[in-house]
C-alpha positions as CSV (number, residue, x, y, z in Angstrom):
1,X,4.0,5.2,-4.0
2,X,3.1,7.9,-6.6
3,X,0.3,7.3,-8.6
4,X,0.2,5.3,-11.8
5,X,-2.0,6.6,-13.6
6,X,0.1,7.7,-16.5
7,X,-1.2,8.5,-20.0
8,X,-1.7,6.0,-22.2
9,X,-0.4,5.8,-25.6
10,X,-3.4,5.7,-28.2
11,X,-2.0,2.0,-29.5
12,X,-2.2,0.5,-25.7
13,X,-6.0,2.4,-24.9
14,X,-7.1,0.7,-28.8
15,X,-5.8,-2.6,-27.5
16,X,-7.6,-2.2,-24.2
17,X,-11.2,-1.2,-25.6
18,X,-10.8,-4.0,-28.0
19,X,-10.2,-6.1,-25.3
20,X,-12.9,-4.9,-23.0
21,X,-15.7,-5.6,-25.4
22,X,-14.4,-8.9,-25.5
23,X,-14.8,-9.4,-22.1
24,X,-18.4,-10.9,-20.6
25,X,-20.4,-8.7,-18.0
26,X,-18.1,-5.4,-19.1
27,X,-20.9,-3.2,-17.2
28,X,-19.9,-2.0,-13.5
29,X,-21.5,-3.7,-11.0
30,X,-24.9,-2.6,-9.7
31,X,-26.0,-3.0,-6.5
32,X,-28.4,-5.8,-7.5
33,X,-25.6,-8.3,-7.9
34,X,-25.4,-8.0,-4.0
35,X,-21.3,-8.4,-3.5
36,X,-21.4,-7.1,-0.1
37,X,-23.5,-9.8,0.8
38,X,-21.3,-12.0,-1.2
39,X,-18.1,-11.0,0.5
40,X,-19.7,-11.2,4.3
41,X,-19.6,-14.8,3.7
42,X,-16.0,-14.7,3.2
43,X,-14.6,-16.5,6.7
44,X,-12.3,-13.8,8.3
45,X,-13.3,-10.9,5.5
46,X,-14.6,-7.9,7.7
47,X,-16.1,-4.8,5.5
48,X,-15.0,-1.9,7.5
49,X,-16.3,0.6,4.6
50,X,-17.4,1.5,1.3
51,X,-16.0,4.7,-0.8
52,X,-18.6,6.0,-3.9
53,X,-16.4,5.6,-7.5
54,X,-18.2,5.9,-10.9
55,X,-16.7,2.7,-12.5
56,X,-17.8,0.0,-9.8
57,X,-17.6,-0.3,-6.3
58,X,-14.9,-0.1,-4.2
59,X,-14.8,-1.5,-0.4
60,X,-12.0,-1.1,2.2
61,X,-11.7,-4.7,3.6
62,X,-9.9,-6.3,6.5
63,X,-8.5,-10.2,6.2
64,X,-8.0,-12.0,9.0
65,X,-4.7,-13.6,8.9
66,X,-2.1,-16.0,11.2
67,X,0.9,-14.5,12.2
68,X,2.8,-17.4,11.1
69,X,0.9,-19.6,9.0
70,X,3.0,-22.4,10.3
71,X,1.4,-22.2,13.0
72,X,-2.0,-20.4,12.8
73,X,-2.8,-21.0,16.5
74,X,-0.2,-19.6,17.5
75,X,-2.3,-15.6,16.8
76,X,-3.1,-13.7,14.0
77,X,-4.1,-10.3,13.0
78,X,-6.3,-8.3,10.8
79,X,-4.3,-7.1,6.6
80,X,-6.0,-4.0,5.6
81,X,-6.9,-4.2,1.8
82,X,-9.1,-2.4,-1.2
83,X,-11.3,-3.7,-3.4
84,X,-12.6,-2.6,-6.8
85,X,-15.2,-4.2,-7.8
86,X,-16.5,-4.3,-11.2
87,X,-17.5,-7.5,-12.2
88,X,-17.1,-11.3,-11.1
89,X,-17.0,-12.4,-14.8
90,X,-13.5,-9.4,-15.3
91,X,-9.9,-10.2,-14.7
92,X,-8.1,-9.6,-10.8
93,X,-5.4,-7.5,-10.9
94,X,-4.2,-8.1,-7.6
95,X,-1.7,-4.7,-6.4
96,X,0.8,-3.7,-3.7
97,X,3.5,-0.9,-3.0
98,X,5.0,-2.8,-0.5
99,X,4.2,-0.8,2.3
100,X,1.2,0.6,3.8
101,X,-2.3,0.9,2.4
102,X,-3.1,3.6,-0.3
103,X,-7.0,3.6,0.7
104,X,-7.7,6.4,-2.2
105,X,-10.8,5.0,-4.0
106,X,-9.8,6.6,-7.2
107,X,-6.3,4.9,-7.1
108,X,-6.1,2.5,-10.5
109,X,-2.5,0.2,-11.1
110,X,-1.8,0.5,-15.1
111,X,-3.1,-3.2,-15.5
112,X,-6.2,-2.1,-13.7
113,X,-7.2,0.4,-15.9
114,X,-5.4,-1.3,-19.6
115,X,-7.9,-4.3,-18.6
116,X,-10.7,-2.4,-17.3
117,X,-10.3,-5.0,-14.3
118,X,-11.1,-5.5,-10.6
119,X,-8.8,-4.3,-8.1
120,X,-7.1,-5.0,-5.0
121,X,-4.5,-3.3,-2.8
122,X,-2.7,-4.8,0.0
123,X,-1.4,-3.5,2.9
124,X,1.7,-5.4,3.5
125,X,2.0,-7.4,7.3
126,X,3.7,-5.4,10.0
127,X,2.9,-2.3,7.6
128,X,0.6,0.6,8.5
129,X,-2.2,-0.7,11.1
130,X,-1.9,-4.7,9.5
131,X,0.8,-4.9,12.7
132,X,0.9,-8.2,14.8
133,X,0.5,-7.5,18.6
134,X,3.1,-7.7,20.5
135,X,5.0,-7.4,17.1
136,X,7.3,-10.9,16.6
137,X,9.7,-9.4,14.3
138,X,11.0,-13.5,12.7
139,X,7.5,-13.6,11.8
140,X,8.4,-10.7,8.9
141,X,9.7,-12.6,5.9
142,X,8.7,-12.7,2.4
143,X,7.3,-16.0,2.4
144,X,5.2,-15.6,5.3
145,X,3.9,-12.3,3.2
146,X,3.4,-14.6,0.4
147,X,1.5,-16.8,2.1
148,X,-0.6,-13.7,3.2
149,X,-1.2,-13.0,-0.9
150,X,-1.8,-16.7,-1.2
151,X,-4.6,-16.6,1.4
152,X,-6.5,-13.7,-0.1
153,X,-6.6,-15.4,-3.5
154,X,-7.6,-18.2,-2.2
155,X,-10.7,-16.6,-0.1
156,X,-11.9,-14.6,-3.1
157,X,-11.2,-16.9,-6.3
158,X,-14.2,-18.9,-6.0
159,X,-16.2,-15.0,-6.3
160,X,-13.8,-14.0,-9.2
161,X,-13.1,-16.8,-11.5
162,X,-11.7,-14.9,-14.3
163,X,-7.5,-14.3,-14.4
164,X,-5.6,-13.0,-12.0
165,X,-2.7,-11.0,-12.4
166,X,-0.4,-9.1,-9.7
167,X,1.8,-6.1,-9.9
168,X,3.9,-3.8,-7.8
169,X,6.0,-0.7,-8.0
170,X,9.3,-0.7,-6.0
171,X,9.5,-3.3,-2.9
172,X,6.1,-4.1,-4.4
173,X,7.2,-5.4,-7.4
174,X,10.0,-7.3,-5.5
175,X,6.8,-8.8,-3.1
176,X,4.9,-9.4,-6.0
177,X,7.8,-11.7,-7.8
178,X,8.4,-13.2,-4.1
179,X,4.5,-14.2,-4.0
180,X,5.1,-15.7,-7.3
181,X,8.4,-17.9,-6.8
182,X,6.6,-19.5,-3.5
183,X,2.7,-19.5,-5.6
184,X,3.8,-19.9,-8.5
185,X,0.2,-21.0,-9.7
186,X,-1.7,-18.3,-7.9
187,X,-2.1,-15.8,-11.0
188,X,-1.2,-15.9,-14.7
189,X,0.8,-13.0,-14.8
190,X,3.1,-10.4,-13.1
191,X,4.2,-6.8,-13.4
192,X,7.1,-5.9,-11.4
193,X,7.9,-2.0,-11.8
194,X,11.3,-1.1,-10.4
195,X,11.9,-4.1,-8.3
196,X,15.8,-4.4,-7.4
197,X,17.6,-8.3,-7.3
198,X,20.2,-7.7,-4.7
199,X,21.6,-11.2,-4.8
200,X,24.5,-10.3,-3.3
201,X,24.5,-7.6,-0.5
202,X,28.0,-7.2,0.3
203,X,28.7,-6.4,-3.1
204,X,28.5,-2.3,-3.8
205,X,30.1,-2.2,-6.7
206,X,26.9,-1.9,-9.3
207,X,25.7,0.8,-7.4
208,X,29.0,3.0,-8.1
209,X,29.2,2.1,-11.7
210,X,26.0,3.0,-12.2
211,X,26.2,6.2,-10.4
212,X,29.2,6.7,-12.8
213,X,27.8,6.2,-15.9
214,X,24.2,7.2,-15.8
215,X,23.1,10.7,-16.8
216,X,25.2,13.0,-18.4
217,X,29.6,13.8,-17.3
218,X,28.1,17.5,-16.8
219,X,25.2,16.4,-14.5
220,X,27.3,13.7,-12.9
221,X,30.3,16.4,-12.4
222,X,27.4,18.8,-10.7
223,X,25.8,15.9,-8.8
224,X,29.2,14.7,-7.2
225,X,30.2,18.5,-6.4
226,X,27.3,19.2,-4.5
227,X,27.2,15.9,-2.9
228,X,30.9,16.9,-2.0
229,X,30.1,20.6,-1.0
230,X,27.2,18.9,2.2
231,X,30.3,17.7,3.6
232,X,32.6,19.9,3.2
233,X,30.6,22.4,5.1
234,X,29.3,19.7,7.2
235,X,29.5,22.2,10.4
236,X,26.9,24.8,9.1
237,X,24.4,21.9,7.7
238,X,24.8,20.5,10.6
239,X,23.6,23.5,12.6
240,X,20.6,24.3,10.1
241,X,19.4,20.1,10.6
242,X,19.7,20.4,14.5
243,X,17.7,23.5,14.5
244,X,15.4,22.1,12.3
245,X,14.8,18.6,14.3
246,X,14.7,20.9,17.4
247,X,11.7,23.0,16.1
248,X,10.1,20.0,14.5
249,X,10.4,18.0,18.0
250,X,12.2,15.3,16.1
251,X,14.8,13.2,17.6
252,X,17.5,11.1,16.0
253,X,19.1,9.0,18.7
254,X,18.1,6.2,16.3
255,X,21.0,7.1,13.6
256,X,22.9,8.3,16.5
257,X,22.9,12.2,16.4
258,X,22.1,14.9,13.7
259,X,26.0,14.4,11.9
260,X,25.6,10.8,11.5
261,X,22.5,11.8,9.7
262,X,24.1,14.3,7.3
263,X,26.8,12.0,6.7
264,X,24.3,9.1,5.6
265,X,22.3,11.3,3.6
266,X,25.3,12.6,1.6
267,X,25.9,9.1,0.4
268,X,22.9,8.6,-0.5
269,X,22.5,12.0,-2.9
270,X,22.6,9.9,-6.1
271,X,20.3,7.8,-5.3
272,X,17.8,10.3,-4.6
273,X,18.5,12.5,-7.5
274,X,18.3,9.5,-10.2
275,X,15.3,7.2,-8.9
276,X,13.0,11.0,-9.0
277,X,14.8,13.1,-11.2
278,X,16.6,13.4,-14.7
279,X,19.3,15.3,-16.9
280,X,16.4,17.6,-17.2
281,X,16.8,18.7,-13.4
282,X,20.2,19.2,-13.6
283,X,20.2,22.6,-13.5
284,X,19.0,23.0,-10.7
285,X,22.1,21.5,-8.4
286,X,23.7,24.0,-6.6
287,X,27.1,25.0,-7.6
288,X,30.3,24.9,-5.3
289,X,29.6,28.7,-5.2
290,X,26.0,28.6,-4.0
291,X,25.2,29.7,-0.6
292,X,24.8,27.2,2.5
293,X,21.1,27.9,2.7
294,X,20.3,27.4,-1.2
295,X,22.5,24.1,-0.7
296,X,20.7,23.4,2.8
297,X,17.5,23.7,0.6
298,X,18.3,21.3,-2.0
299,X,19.4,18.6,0.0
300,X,16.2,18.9,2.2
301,X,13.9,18.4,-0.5
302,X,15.9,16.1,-2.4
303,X,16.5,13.8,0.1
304,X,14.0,14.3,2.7
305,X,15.5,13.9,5.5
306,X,11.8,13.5,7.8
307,X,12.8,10.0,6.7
308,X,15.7,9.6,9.1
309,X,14.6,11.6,12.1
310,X,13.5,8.7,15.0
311,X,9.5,9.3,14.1
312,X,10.3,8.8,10.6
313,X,12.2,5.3,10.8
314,X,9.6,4.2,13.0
315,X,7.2,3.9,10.4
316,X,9.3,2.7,8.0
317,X,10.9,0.4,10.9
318,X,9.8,-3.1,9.0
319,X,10.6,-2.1,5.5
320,X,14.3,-1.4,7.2
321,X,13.9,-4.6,8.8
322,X,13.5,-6.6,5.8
323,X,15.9,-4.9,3.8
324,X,18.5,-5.8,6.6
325,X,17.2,-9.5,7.0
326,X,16.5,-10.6,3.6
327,X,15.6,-8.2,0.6
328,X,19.4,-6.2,0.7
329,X,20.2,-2.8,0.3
330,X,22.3,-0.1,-1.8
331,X,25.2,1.0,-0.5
332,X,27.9,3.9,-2.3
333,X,31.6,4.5,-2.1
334,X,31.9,7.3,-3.9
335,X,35.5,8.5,-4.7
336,X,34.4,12.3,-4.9
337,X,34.2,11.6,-0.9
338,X,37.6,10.4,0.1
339,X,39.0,12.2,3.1
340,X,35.5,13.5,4.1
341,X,33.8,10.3,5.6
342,X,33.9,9.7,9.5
343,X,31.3,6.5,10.4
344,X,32.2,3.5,8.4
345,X,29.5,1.1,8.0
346,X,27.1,3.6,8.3
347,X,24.9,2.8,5.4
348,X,24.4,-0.6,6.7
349,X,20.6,-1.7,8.3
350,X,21.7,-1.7,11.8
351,X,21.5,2.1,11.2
352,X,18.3,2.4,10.6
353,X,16.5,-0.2,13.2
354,X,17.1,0.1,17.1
355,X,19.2,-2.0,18.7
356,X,16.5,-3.9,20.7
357,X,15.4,-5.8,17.2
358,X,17.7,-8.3,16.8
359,X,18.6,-8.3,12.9
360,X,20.5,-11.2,11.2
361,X,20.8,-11.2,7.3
362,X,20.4,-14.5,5.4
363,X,22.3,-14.3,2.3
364,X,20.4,-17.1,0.3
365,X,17.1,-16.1,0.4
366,X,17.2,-13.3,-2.8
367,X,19.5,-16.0,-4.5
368,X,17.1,-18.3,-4.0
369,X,14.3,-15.8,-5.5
370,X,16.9,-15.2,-8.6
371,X,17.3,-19.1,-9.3
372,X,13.6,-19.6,-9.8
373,X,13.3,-16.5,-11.9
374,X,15.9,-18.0,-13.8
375,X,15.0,-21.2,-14.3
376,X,11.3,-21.7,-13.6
377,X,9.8,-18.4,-13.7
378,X,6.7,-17.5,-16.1
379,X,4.6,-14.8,-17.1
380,X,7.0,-12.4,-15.3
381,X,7.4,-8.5,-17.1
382,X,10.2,-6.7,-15.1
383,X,9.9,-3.2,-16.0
384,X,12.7,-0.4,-15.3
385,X,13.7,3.1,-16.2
386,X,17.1,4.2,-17.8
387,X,18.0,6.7,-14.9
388,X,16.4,4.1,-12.2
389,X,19.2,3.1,-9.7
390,X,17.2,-0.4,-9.3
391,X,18.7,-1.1,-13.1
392,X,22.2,-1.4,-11.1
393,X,21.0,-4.4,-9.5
394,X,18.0,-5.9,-11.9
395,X,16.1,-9.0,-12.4
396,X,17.4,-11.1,-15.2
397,X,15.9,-14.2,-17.7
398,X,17.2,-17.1,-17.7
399,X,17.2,-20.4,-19.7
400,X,14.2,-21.8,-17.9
401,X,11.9,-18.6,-18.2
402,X,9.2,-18.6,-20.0
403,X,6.4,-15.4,-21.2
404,X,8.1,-13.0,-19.7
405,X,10.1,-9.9,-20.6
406,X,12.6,-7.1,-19.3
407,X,12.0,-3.6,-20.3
408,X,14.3,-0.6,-19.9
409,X,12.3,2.8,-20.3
410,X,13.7,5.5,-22.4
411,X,14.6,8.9,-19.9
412,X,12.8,7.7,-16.9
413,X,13.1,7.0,-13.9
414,X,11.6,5.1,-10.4
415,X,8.2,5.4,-11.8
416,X,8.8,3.9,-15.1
417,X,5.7,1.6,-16.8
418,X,4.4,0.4,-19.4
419,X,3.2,3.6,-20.9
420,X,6.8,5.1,-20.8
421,X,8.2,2.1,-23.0
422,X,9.3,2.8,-26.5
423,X,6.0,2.1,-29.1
424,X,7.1,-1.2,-29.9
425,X,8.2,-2.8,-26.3
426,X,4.5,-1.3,-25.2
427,X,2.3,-3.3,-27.8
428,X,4.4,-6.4,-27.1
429,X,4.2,-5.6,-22.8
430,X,0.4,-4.8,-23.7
431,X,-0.4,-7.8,-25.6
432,X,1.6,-9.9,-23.4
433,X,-1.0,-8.4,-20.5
434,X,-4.3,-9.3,-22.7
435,X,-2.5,-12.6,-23.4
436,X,-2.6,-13.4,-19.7
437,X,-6.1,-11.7,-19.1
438,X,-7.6,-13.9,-21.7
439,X,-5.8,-16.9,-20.9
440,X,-4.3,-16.9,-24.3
441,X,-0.7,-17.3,-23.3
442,X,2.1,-19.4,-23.8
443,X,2.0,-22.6,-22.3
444,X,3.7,-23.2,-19.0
């Protein structure tokens, strides 16, 4: 994920100094207090380095956990994760981006740096090199992830007794609200940037009428033309993306050839242009008059398509998985497309993961997640931005929630937080945080 180190507005850095001197032991940790020694005690905690940073220490780590903790004999393998350390007496803000590890020791999440906290990032299991081997794909699902989130709590509580709080951006916001509906107890408080509800994955229709109305009619007109004008001259694309994979040494048997690619990456145009981009970049859209190459350029850096080339999916392969097992995906049906289309079905999962991985969706399991939002979540702040496609399909309060909030942010997009929230919804989102950090919140 990109970065979240956003600028602050001056009211939410007050409200954080403030709250730092409040805090006990607000000095960085020297080496005197001896937390590498501490945390080789840890049973199945391996240090595997240790990065210089000014504000602390940070540590790559490795957790030793079961493959399915059902069954813990039955194997386990080793989650990468980060540490931050700071101080034992500061808050936990425990982080993911739902995929692989970011290992950058000067990565801070938002809460990290509002609370002046401790940090950990997690590699997520069967992501990056915290893979199973051989790989049992049924042992992917989000509670067994959960339980992964559960475990390192539990290992390094008794070090940091101060609050914990979790976040995630994206599918880590979605893990981090999964952690918390089978946990619930495990931290005070969760940020969930961008995380998408898909409670019902056979249903599209959000995802058009949000492609409809969001944005300008002029950008929306110039989005759908272009989108139109890939297909139309699908032919020369398609010869620029073959010679392209060909020089690259990709292949894309995966998808099932180079114009099954195209035609999936078409669809998926709006998607791309409103989770990264704005009105602002509107310009920029080629016309219906612009030449094949400036519209082959466009489209290749818009939508990247290194992502659907058979070396791309592979290391995406159990984000794909999940997404066709449990999590959901978006699909389009975009009228601006009639008569052009040739592979129905071709935005479903099965596209994206080989044929060999057996892949069976269970339609209650993001219900499920939706319920206990809804009726026994707490201390839950869903954050999303205006142009953000994951607003088609968002997380929503119900009778039985309690502390928690939904915030839309003005003009932004996938990488909405707190700090691009209207004045107002920040100092109540930032208080809410230093409520939970404190342990001054409402009463569950």
């Amino acid at each position: 994920m990109t970065s979240m180190r956003s600028p602050l507005s001056a009211v939410a850095v007050a409200v954080a100094l403030v709250f730092a001197l409040l805090l006990p032991g607000t000095a960085a940790c020297s080496r005197a207090d001896d937390i590498r020694t501490t945390l080789q005690g840890i049973p199945g905690l391996t240090i595997s380095g240790e990065k210089p940073v000014p504000d602390g220490r940070f540590f790559l780590l490795t957790y030793r956990q079961p493959i399915d903790h059902d069954h813990p004999e039955r194997g386990s393998f080793d989650q990468r994760l980060t540490l931050l350390h700071r101080s034992t007496t500061k808050p936990m803000v425990l982080y993911t981006g739902g995929y692989d590890l970011n290992p950058d020791p000067a990565y801070r999440a938002e809460p990290t740096e509002l609370l002046a906290a401790n940090q950990i990032v997690t590699e997520q299991r069967y992501f990056g090199k915290s893979l199973p081997l051989p790989t049992d794909w049924t042992k992917l699902d989000i509670r067994q992830a959960a339980a992964d989130h559960h475990r390192i709590i539990a290992a390094l509580r008794p070090i940091y007794r101060a609050a914990w709080i979790s976040a995630g951006a994206s599918k880590g916001g979605m893990a981090s609200i999964y952690h918390r509906r089978f946990y619930p107890d495990d931290v005070t408080g969760t940020i969930a940037y961008s995380a998408p509800n898909i409670t019902d994955d056979t249903d599209s229709s959000p995802y058009d009428r949000f492609v409809a109305t969001v944005g300008t009619p002029e950008c929306r007109a110039a989005l759908a033309s272009a989108q139109r004008e890939v297909l139309v001259r699908r032919s020369e694309i398609d010869d620029r993306l073959s010679t392209w994979t060909q020089q690259s040494g990709y292949t894309v048997d995966t998808v099932g050839g180079i114009d099954r690619m195209l035609e999936l990456i078409a669809l998926q145009v709006p998607m791309y242009f409103w989770m990264h981009d704005s009105p602002a970049d509107c310009p920029s859209i080629p016309s219906a008059t612009a030449t094949t190459d400036a519209l082959y350029a466009w489209l290749r850096q818009l939508t990247q398509p290194e992502s659907y080339v058979d070396q791309g999916l592979a290391m995406a392969l159990p984000s794909f998985y999940q997404l066709g097992t449990q999590l959901g995906t978006a699909r389009f049906a975009p009228p601006e497309l009639a008569g052009l289309l040739r592979y129905p079905g071709i935005q479903d999962m099965r596209t994206y993961v080989p044929q060999q991985i057996p892949l069976t969706f269970d339609p209650n399991a993001m219900p499920d997640i939706d319920q206990w939002v809804r009726r026994y979540g707490a201390g839950l702040l869903f954050v999303y931005g205006e142009y953000d496609l994951a607003r088609a399909k968002p997380y929503r309060l119900g009778p039985g929630t309690r502390d928690s909030a939904v915030y839309i942010a003005p003009a932004t997009n996938h990488l909405a937080r707190l700090a691009n929230l209207t004045d107002s919804d920040r100092a109540a989102a930032v208080s809410t945080l230093m409520g939970w950090a404190s342990g001054d919140h409402t009463a569950r």
